[in-house]
Every structure is written in C-alpha cells, then in structure tokens.
C-alpha positions as CSV (number, residue, x, y, z in Angstrom):
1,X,97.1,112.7,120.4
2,X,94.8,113.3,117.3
3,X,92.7,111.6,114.7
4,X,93.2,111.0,111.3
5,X,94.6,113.9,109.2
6,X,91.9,116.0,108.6
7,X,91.9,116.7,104.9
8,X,90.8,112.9,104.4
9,X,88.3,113.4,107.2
10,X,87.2,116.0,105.8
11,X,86.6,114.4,102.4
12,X,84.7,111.9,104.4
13,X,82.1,114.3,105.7
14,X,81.5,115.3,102.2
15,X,80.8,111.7,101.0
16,X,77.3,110.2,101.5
17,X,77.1,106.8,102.6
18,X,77.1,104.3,99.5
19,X,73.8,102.2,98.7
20,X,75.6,99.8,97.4
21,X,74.9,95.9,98.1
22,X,77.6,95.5,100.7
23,X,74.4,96.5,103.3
24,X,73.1,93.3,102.4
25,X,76.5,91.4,101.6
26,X,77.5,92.9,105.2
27,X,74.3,90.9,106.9
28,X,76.5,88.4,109.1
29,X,79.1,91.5,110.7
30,X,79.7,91.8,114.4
31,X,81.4,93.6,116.6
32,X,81.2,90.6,119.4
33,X,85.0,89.5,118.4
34,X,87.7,90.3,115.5
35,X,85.4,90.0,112.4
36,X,86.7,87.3,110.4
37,X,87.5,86.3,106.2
38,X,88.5,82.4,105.2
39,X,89.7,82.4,101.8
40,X,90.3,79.2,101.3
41,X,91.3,76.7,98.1
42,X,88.3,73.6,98.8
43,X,89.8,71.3,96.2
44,X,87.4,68.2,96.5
45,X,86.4,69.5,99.6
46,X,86.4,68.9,103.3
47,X,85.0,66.9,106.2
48,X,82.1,68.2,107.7
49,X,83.2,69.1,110.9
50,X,85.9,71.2,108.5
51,X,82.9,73.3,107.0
52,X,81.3,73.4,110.5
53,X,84.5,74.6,111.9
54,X,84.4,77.5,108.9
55,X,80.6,77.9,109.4
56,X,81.1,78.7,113.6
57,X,84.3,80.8,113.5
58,X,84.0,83.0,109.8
59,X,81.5,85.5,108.8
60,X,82.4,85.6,105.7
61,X,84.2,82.8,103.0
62,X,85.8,82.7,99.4
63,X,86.0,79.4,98.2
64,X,88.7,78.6,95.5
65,X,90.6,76.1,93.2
66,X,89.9,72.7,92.9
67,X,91.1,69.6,91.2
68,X,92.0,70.1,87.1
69,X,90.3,66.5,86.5
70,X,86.8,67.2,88.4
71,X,84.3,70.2,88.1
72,X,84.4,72.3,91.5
73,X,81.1,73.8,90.9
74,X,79.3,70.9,92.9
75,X,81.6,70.4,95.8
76,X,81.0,74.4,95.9
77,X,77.3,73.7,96.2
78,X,77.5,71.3,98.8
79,X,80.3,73.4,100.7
80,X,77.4,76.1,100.8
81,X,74.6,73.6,101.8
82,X,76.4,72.2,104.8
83,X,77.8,76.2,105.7
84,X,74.3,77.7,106.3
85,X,72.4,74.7,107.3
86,X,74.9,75.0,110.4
87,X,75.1,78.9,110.4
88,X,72.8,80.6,107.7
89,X,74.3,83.9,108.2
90,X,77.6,83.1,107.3
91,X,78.4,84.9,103.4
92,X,80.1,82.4,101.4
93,X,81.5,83.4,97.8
94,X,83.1,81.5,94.8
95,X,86.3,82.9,93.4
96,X,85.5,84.1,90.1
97,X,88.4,85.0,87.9
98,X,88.6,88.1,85.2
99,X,91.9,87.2,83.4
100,X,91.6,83.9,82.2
101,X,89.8,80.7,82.2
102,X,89.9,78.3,85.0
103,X,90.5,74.6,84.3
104,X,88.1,73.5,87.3
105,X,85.3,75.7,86.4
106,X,84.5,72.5,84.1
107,X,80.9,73.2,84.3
108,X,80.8,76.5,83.3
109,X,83.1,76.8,81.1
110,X,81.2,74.2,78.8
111,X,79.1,77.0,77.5
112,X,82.7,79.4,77.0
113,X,82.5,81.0,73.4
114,X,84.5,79.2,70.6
115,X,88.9,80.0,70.8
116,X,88.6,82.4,69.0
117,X,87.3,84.6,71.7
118,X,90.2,83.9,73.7
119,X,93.4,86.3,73.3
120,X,97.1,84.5,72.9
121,X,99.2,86.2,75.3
122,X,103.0,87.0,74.2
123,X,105.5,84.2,75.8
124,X,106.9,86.5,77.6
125,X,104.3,86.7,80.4
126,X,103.7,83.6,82.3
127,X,99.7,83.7,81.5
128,X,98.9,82.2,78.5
129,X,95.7,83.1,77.4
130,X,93.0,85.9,78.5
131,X,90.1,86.8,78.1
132,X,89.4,89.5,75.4
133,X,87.2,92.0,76.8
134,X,86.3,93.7,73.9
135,X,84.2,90.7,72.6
136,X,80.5,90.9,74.0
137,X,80.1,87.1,73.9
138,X,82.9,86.7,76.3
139,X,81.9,89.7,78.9
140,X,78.4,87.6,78.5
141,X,79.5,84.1,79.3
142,X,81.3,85.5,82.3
143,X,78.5,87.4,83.6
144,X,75.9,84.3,83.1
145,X,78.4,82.2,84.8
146,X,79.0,84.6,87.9
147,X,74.8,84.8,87.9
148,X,75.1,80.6,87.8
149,X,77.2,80.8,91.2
150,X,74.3,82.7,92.7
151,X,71.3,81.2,91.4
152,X,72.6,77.2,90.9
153,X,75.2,76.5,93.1
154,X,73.8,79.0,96.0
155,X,76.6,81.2,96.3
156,X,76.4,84.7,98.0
157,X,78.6,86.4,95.2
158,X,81.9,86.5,94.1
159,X,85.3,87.1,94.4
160,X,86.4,88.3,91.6
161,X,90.2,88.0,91.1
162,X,92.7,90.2,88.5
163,X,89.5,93.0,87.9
164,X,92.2,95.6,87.9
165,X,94.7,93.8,85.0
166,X,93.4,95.9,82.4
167,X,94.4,99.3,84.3
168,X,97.5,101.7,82.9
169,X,100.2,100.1,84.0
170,X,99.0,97.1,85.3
171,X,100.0,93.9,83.3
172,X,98.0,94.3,80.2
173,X,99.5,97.7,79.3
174,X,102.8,95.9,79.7
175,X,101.9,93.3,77.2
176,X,99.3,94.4,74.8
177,X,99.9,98.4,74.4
178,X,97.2,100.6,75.6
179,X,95.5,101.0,73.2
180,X,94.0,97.9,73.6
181,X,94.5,97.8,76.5
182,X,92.2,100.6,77.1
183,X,89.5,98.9,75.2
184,X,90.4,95.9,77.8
185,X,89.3,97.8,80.3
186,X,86.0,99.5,79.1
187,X,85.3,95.7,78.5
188,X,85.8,94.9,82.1
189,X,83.7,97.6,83.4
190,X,80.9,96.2,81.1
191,X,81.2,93.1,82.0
192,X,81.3,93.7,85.8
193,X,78.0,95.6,85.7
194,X,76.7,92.9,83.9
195,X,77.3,90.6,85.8
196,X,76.0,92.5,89.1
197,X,72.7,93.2,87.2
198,X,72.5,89.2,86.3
199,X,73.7,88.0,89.7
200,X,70.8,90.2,91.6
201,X,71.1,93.3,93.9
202,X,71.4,90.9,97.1
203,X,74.6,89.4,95.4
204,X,77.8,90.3,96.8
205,X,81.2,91.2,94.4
206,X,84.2,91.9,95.9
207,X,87.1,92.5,93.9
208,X,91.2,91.9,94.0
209,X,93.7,93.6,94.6
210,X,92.9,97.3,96.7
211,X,96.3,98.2,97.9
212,X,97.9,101.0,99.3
213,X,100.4,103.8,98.1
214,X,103.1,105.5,98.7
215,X,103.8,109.3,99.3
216,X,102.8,111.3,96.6
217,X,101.0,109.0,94.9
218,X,97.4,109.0,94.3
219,X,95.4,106.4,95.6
220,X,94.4,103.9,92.8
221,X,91.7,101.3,92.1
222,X,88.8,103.6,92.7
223,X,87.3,103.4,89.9
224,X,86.7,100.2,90.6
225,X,85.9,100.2,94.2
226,X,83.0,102.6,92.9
227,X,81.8,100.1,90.5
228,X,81.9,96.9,93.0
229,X,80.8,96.2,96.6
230,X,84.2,95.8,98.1
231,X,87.7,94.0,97.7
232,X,91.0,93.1,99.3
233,X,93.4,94.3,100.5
234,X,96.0,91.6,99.9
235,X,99.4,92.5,100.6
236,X,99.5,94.5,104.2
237,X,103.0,93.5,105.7
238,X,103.7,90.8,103.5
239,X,106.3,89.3,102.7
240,X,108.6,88.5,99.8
241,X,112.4,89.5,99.3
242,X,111.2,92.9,98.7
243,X,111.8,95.7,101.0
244,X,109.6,96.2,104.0
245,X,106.4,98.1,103.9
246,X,107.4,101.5,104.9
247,X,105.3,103.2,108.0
248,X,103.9,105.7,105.8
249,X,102.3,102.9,102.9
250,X,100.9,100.8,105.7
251,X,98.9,103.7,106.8
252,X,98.0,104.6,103.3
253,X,96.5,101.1,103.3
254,X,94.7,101.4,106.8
255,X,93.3,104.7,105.0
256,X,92.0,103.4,102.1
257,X,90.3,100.2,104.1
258,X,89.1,102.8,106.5
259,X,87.5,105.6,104.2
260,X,86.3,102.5,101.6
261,X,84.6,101.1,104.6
262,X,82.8,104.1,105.7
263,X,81.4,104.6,102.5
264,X,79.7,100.9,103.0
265,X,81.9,99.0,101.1
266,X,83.1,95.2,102.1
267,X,86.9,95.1,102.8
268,X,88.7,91.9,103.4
269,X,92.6,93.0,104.9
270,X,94.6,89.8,104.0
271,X,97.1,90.4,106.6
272,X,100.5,87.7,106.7
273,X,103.1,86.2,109.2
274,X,106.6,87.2,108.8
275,X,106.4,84.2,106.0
276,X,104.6,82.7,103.2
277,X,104.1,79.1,101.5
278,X,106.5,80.5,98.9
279,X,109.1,82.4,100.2
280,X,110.3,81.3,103.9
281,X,111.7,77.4,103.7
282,X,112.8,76.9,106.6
283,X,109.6,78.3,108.6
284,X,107.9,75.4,106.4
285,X,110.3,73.2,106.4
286,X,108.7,73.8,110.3
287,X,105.9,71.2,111.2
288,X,102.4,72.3,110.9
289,X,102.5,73.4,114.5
290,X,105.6,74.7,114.3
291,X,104.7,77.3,111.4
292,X,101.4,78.0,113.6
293,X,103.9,78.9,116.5
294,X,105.5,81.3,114.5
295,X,101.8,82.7,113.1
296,X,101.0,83.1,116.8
297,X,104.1,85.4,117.6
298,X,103.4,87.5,114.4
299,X,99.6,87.9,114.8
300,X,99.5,91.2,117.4
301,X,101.1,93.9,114.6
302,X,98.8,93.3,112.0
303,X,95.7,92.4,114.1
304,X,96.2,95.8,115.9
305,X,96.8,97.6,112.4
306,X,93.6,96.1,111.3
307,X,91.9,97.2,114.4
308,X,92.9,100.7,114.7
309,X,91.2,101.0,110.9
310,X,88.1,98.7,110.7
311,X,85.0,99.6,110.1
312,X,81.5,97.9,110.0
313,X,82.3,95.4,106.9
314,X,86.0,95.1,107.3
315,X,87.1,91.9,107.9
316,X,90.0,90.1,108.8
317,X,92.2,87.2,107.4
318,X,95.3,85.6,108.4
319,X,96.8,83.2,107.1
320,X,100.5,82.2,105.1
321,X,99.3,80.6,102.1
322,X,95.1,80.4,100.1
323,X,95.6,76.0,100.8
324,X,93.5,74.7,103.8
325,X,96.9,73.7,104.9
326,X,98.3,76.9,105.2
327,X,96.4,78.2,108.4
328,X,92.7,78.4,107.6
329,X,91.9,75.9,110.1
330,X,94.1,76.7,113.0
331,X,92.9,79.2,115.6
332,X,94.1,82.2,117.7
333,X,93.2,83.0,121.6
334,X,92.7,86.4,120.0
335,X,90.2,86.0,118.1
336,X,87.9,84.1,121.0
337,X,88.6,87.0,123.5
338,X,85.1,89.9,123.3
339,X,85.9,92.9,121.4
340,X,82.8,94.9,120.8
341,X,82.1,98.3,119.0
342,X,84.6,100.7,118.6
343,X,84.0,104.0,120.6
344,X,85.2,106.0,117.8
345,X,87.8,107.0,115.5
346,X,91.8,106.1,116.6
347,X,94.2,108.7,118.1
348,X,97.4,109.7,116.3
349,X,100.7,110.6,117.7
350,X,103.0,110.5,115.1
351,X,103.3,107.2,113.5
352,X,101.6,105.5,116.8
353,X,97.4,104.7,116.9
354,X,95.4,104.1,119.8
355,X,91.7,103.1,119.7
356,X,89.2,102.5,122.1
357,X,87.0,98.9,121.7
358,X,83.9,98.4,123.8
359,X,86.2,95.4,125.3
360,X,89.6,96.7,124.5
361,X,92.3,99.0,124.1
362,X,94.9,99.1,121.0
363,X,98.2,100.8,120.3
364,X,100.6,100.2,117.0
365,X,103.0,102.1,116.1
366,X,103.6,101.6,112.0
367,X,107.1,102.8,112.3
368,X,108.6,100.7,114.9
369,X,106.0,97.7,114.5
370,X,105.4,97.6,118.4
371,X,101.6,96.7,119.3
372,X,99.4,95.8,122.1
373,X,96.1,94.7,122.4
374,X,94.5,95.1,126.2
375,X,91.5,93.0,126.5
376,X,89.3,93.8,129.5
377,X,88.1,90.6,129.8
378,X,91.7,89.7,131.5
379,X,91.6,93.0,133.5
C-alpha cells in the first residue's frame, strides 16, 4: 500500500493554501456525513416542505432554469428566504451563465446592452447567439447582474456555467477562429474578476466544467480554477454511448478534485447512475421508484471514488438528470449513516484506494469498479 504518487504530493507541499473566498463559501462543510451538492432546475418553484427537505439534507445548492414566460429571479428569492430561515448555513447559488443569455433571467436581462452587443453564432452550432466578450458593456451587465443575485435576490454566489467556452479548443475556437477567440477569452477573465469584485469577497463563484484527463495530457482549466473559488466536476462515470471512463482518467479526476481542494477551493463531483434523463429509455421508461432502484445499486462506486479524494469543501451530487424530477429529492441510507473526518490521505495499490474515515473504512478499485464502504456504526 501507498499514497498518492509522490510527484503531485510533492507539488502539494510546495503550494500555500489559497485565500481565496471558498473559506467563507465553505462555512456550512461537515464531516458528520457524505457532504452534499443539489443542483437543481426550480422552475416556478417548490412546496415548502421541498425547500425544507433541501434546506435539512444539502450544504450547499445551485438553483437553475425556470419558466420562458415568468422571471425566475423572484421565485429564487423566495427559494433563498425559506432555505435559511429553516437552516441559515446552508450556501445556496443561482446558475449564472457565460455563453449566452437566458430567456428566464427576465429581470435582469431588461438592463442587457442593445443586439448589437450580442454575437450571431454560425448555424452550424446549435447555440445561436453569445455573448461577445470583447465588448465592455457586455462583460459589465453580466457582472452587475451576478452582483444583483448577491445583493437583491440574496444569493450566496454563483454558478457560473460554459466559463471555459472561450478556451483553445473548446467550442469557440471551433467556430469563431482564435483569433477571436483569444480576445473571447481575455474578455471572460475580465469579466469574471469583475464580477467577483462587484459580488463582494464573501460571495461564492464556482465555475463549470473541471474535468479530468487522460495520460499524457496536461491537466486543463487551471487558469481558471486560479481565477474562481471552485467548480465542477461534471462528468465522473457518466454516461453516454461513449466509451467508458478508463481507470487511469477517473483518477486523473479524483486528483484534480483532490489537489484543487487542498488548495481551498470549492469542488462539487457531479457523480451519475449507470443512466441519464437523455440516454437510457428504458431505465426511464422505469417508474420514479423504479429509476431510484437502480440509482441505489449504482451509488457505492462513485460514492467511494468521491470519498477516497475529498477534501474539506468537496461535495457530493448524485443524481440522473438537473430536473427536481430526476433524483434531487429522493434519498440514500448512505448518506444518513456517520462518516466523520478522514484520518488522512488514501492508500494505493495499484489501481485500488483505501481510506480511513473517523466512522468508516473505503476501498475502490478504478479498474475493476468494485467498492465497499464499511460503516462502523453497523459493526
């Protein structure tokens, strides 16, 4: 058995701990039981007992999407009263895009520069506008508005969704040259430390995608994990008609959540069932408890990859789909069971991980996808 390889723990020992905001955005943490993420679409939002159900059981919350014909910045608002009246710990954020405009936004985008500021995409892509980065007005108008999800509608932060489009060879390059592109992208790092400095240094901006890579690549995204307090990890194990993740980009992932993490930042690991609202029908052709069955007997691989990684702000989410419908409010024995610090860093042999919990023991093994979890409590 050993740890991590040593040249990344190495470069770990080198790196100071960040002072970034995720100290404050990381307020509501504990070790008492698997750390938890809702990201969640509210459309015109929930029952009560729905947002006390999110306030008891999540530390932290992304609230998304709503209906085209009604603005979703108040149902937000109240979707944040009624949270931390009932838990005021909890860290909920608004999903705040960086492509392109959002029909529901209705309130804010009222004070969105004239057309002109918005760039025509080519019909090949399936966007069709974007924001053009290189215009001040626009970089601007979305920093005010990330700053109005703080200071009006009592957000902790935001999610802030496609922050990486702009990168070589990401879609942008694809479509507009890089050039352009390139000037796309100073653009967004403007506009992202705009916005931090307008939203206030207890804000919290977490950024998607952070993924993984492959062998002999280098990791990417850093620049931007530098700029921001943290991001998701969105695609561990999931699935989609494309080959499976092989052992050796699963633990690249684990290793970026894991060194991100000790350097302070939030990570969210969006972690899947063996199927998704788009690409398994007859899993949801299933009944609602039927595709929660089948969550259930594909929960212990990823939880226990998630495990043998996390660190103080890591949190995990599981779910088959971002619609309330699509797991958000159904519930794992799991995640009641105590879990409690870990006692340091996991063991590796090979492609298998143990790590030792305050409350339990975990193994994986990212080639052949076994995993246990030993909880004490049932010793």
């Amino acid at each position: 058995m050993f740890a991590w390889h040593l040249p990344w723990l190495l470069g770990l020992l080198l790196l100071a701990p960040s002072l970034t905001r995720a100290n404050d955005g990381g307020a509501a943490f504990s070790w008492d039981h698997v750390p938890l993420y809702a990201h969640v679409a509210i459309g015109e939002g929930f029952a009560r007992e729905q947002y006390e159900f999110l306030a008891d059981h999540y530390q932290l919350i992304t609230f998304t999407g709503g209906p085209r014909n009604q603005a979703v910045e108040p149902v937000i608002a109240d979707a944040v009263r009624i949270i931390k009246k009932r838990n005021p710990d909890v860290r909920v954020l608004a999903y705040w895009c960086a492509e392109t405009p959002r029909a529901h936004y209705q309130k804010l985008n009222e004070r969105f520069p004239h057309d002109g500021f918005i760039q025509p995409v080519p019909k090949n892509s399936k966007r069709k506008y974007c924001f053009d980065l290189s215009q001040p007005e626009v970089r601007s108008w979305w920093a005010d508005s990330a700053a109005r999800l703080v200071n009006d509608y009592g957000c902790d932060g935001i999610f802030i969704d496609g922050a990486t489009v702009c990168m070589p060879g990401e879609a942008w390059s694809r479509i507009f040259g890089a050039d352009m592109t390139a000037a796309m992208e100073q653009g967004m790092f403007s506009m992202l430390r705009e916005a931090q400095q307008k939203m206030g240094s207890a804000a919290t901006a977490v950024f998607n995608p952070l993924h993984g890579y492959k062998a002999g690549e280098a990791p990417k995204r850093q620049d931007y994990l530098a700029e921001l307090d943290g991001a998701m990890i969105d695609d561990f194990n999931r699935p989609g008609g494309r080959k499976p993740q092989s052992a050796d980009y699963l633990f690249n992932t684990l290793k970026v959540m894991n060194q991100a993490a000790k350097q302070g930042k939030v990570i969210v690991f969006k972690a899947w069932p063996s199927f998704t609202w788009r690409i398994d029908s007859e899993t949801m052709r299933k009944s609602s408890a039927g595709q929660h069955e089948v969550a259930k007997r594909d929960l212990l691989f990823p939880l226990a990859c998630f495990l043998v990684a996390a660190e103080r702000n890591c949190y995990f989410c599981y779910t088959w789909g971002w619609g309330p419908q699509y797991g958000t409010f159904m519930w794992y024995p799991e995640f009641d069971k105590p879990l409690g610090a870990p006692k340091g860093n996991a063991r590796r042999d090979g492609w298998a991980f143990r790590r030792e919990f305050e409350h339990a023991s975990v193994f994986v093994n990212l080639e052949t996808r076994e995993a246990d979890i030993r909880w004490k409590s049932e010793e």
